[in-house]
N, C-alpha and C positions, 0 to 999 in steps of 0.2 A: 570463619564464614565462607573464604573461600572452599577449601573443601566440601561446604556443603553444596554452595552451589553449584559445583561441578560433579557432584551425584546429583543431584537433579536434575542438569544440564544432560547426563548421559542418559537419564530416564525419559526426556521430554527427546532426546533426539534420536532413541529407538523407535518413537512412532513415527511410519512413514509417511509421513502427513500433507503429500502431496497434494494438491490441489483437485484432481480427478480422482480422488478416494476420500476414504471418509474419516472423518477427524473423532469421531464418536469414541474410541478406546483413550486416546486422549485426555477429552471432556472427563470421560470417566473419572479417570485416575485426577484429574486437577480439581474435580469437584468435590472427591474424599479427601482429597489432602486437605483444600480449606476447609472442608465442615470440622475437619478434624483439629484443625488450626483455630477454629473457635467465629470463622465468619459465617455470616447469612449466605446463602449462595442462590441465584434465580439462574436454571437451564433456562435458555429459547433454544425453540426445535427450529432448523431450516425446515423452511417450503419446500415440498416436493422431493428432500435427496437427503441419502442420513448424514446430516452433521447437525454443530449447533453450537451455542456460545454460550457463554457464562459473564454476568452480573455477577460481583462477589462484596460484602460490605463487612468491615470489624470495626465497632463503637458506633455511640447515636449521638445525633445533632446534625447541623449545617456544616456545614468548609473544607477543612480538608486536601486530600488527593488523590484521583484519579491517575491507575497506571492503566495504559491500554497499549492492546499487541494484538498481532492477527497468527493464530496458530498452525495457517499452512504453508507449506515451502513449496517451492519449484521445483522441477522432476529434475531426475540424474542423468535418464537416459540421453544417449547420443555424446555423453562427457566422459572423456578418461579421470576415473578416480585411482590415485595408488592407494587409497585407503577405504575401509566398508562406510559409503555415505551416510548410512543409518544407524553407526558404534559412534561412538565417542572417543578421537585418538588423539593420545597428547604426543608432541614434540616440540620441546624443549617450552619453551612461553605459550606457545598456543595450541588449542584443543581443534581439531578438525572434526568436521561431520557437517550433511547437510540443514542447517536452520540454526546453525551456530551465532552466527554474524546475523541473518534474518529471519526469524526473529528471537529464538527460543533463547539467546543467550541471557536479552534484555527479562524473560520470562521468569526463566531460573533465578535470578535477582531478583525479582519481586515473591516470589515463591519462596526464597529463602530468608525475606524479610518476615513475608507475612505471619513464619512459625514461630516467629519470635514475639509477635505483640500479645500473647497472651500472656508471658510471664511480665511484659513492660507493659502494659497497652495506651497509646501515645493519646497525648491531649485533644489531637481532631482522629475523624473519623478516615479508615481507609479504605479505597475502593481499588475494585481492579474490574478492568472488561476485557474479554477474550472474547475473538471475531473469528470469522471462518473465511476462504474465499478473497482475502483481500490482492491474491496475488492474479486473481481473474479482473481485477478491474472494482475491488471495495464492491463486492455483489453479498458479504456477507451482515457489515454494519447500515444498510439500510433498514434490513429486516430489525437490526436492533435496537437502531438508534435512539426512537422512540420512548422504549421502556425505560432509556438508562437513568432521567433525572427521577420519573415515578418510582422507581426500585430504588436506586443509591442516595438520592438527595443531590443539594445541587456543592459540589468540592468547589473550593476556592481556585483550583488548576489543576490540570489533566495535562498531563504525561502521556506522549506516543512514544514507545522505546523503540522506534526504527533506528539504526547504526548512523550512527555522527562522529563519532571518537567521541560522545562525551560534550560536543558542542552544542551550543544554543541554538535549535534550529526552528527559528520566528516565521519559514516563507518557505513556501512549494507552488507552481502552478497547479492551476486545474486542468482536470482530463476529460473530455469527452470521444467516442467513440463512434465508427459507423459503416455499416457498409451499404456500398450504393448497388443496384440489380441495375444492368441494361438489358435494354430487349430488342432485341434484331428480327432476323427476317431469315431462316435458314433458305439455303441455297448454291447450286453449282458455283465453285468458284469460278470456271467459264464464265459467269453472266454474274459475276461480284458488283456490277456496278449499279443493277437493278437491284439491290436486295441491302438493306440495311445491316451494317456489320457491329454488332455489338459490342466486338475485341475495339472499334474504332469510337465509338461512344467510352467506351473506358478510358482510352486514350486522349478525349479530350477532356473526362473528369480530372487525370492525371498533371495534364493537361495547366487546368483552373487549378489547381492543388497548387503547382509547382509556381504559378504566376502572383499566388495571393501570397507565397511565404517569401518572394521577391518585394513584396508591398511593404510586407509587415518586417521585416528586415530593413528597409529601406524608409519607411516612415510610419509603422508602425509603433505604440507603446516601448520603450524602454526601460528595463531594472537591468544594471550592471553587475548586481551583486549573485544574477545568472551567470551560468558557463556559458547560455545560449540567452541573449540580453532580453529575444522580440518573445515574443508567439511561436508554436512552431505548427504543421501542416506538416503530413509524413502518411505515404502510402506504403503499407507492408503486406498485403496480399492483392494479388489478381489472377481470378481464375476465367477460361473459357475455351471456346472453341471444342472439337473434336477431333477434325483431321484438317491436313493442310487444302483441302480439296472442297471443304463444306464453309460455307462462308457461317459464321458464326451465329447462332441465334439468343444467345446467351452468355453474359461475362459478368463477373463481379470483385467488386474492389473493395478492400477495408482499407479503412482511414483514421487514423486520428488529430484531435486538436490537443495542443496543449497550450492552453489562455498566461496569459499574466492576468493579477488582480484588476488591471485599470480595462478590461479587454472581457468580451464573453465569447465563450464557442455560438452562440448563436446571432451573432453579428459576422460572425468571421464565415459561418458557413453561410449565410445569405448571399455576401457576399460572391462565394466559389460558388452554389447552386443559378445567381442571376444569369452567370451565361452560358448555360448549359444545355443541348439541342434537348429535344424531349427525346423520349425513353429509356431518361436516368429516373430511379427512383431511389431515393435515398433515408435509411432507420436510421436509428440512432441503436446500438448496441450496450452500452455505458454509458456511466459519469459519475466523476467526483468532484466536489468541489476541493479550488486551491485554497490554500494558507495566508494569511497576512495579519500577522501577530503584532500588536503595540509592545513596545520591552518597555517601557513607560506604566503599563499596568502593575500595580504594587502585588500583584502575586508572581507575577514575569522575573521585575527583580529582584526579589529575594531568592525564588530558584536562583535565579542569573547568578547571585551571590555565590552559592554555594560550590559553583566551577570553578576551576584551574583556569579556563578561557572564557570570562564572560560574553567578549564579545560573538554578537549573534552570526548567524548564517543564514542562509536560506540554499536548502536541498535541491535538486534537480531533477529525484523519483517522487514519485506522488504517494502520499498517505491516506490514511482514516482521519487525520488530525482536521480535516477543515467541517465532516460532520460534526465533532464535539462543538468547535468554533461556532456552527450553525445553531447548536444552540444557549450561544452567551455567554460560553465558559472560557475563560483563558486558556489559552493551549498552546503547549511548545511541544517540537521533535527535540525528543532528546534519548539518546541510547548509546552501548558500547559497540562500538566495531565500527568497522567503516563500508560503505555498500561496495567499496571499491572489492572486498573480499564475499558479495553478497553476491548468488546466483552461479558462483564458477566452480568447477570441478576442485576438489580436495577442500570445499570452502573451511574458514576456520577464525577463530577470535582469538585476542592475546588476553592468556589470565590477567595482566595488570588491567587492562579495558575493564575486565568483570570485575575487580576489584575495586577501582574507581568506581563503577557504576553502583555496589552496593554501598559505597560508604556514601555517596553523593544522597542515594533515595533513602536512606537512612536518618538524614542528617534534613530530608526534604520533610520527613512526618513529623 
């Protein structure tokens, strides 16, 4: 088994399937493989840009398992690779390429299971959904979300194969998104004091930003089984001005929240938005909702059974896994590799991870 899935692994990680290109050659090729594998298979086209996802189903009735994975990767550019991001290169235990560790490894393992239930075909039904864009911010399972219980039915639990090593991972915050526009007043900087400085409206969103993640650190919600226990608040773009001479009539800041379950982004931004001078306007760009998994649900522990570490975790990146959640279904992160090797130049997974991981979803049907 392994073998195979490390040709398929090499097939799935020559598309470059970056997030600002188009995943369509892909789709292609994953869509013939399962027809050919003996499942149903339902395309969704993305809105407005070529890409698209796939529903996939083998056997009828209710329960089941749902595998889900998002098929684009993060760019190479600006990272020293000593190896071609888009081959497949072994060295010694682990294979390198980019979407090895995120996501295509967990992918190849469910791909390599699926050609096999025709000659066995397992007592419940199996599903798989493949997503587009989840590395922009999950912009691609909204558009899908929808169809999955109409099309698949509804599985007993759904599997996110994001990288855990293999561990139960029950909990993610949520993420919301934003960027604020200020509006100044252009003008000689000689006479700055007449003139509303938008660079300084930013600065005092920044400002509110950095004041409220003192709050929520300080007596905000806590989970410890976080790296980071509270809420977080975190400005990573600011753009404005033109020259040092023109007082600024325009700036803007993106922001993000990332919630604990007991916590909403939209408490927490009310909050930073209350004291804010006017001519901040502020969108919301994103969101996903976070995770918070019962391991108490009798479909939770039975996977849970089937680890080497039952006991659970909760991630610190965010997933797709709190849509399934959204609607009713069990749902754990659980996948090979660890994201510690997700996202970085030469990224790569250990054959034994991919190994574990097929005998685990094996052992899950």
């Amino acid at each position: 088994m392994l073998t195979r899935i490390e040709e398929i692994l090499a097939t799935l990680v020559a598309f470059p399937t970056v997030s600002a290109r188009s995943n369509l050659a892909l789709i292609d090729w994953v869509e013939a493989f399962l027809t050919g594998a003996g499942f149903a298979v339902t395309r969704i086209a993305a809105r407005d840009e070529p890409k698209a996802g796939l529903l996939a189903r083998f056997g009828a009735g209710e329960g089941g398992t749902l595998f889900s994975a998002h098929t684009d990767v993060v760019p190479v550019e600006g990272q020293r690779w000593s190896v071609e991001p888009f081959a497949l290169t072994g060295r010694g235990d682990r294979l390198h390429g980019r979407g090895t560790t995120d996501m295509k490894g967990f992918i190849a393992c469910v791909l390599a299971l699926a050609e096999t239930l025709r000659a066995a075909p397992p007592a419940r039904p199996v599903r798989i959904a493949l997503s587009w864009d989840e590395e922009l911010g999950c912009r691609g399972i909204p558009q899908m979300i929808d169809r999955v219980i109409p099309t698949l039915g509804r599985p007993d639990l759904c599997v996110v194969g994001e990288p855990t090593s293999m561990r139960l991972g029950l909990g993610h915050k949520g993420k919301a998104s934003y960027r604020a526009t200020c509006h100044g007043e252009a003008g000689h900087s000689a006479m700055a004091p007449r003139f509303t400085n938008a660079l300084h409206l930013a600065a005092d969103l920044i400002g509110a930003l950095r004041a409220e993640q003192a709050r929520l650190t300080r007596e905000g919600a806590q989970d410890a089984a976080y790296d980071v226990a509270s809420s977080t608040v975190h400005a990573g773009l600011l753009r404005g001005g033109v020259a040092l001479n023109i007082v600024p009539d325009h700036a803007e800041v993106e922001f993000e929240i990332r919630h604990l379950a007991a916590e909403s982004a939209e408490e927490i931004l009310s909050r930073i938005a209350a004291g804010l001078p006017a001519g901040i306007e502020i969108a919301q760009t994103g969101a996903y909702p976070g995770l918070d998994t019962d391991p108490a649900v009798p479909a939770i522990a039975r996977f849970a059974a089937l680890l080497p570490e039952a006991a659970p975790v909760k991630v610190s990146y965010g997933t797709e896994a709190g849509f399934f959640a959204a609607l009713g279904l069990p749902t754990v992160v659980c996948g090979p590799g660890t994201m510690d090797d997700g996202h970085q130049p030469d990224e790569s997974i250990a054959r034994s991870q991919l190994a574990l991981c097929a005998e685990v979803l094996a052992r899950a049907i």
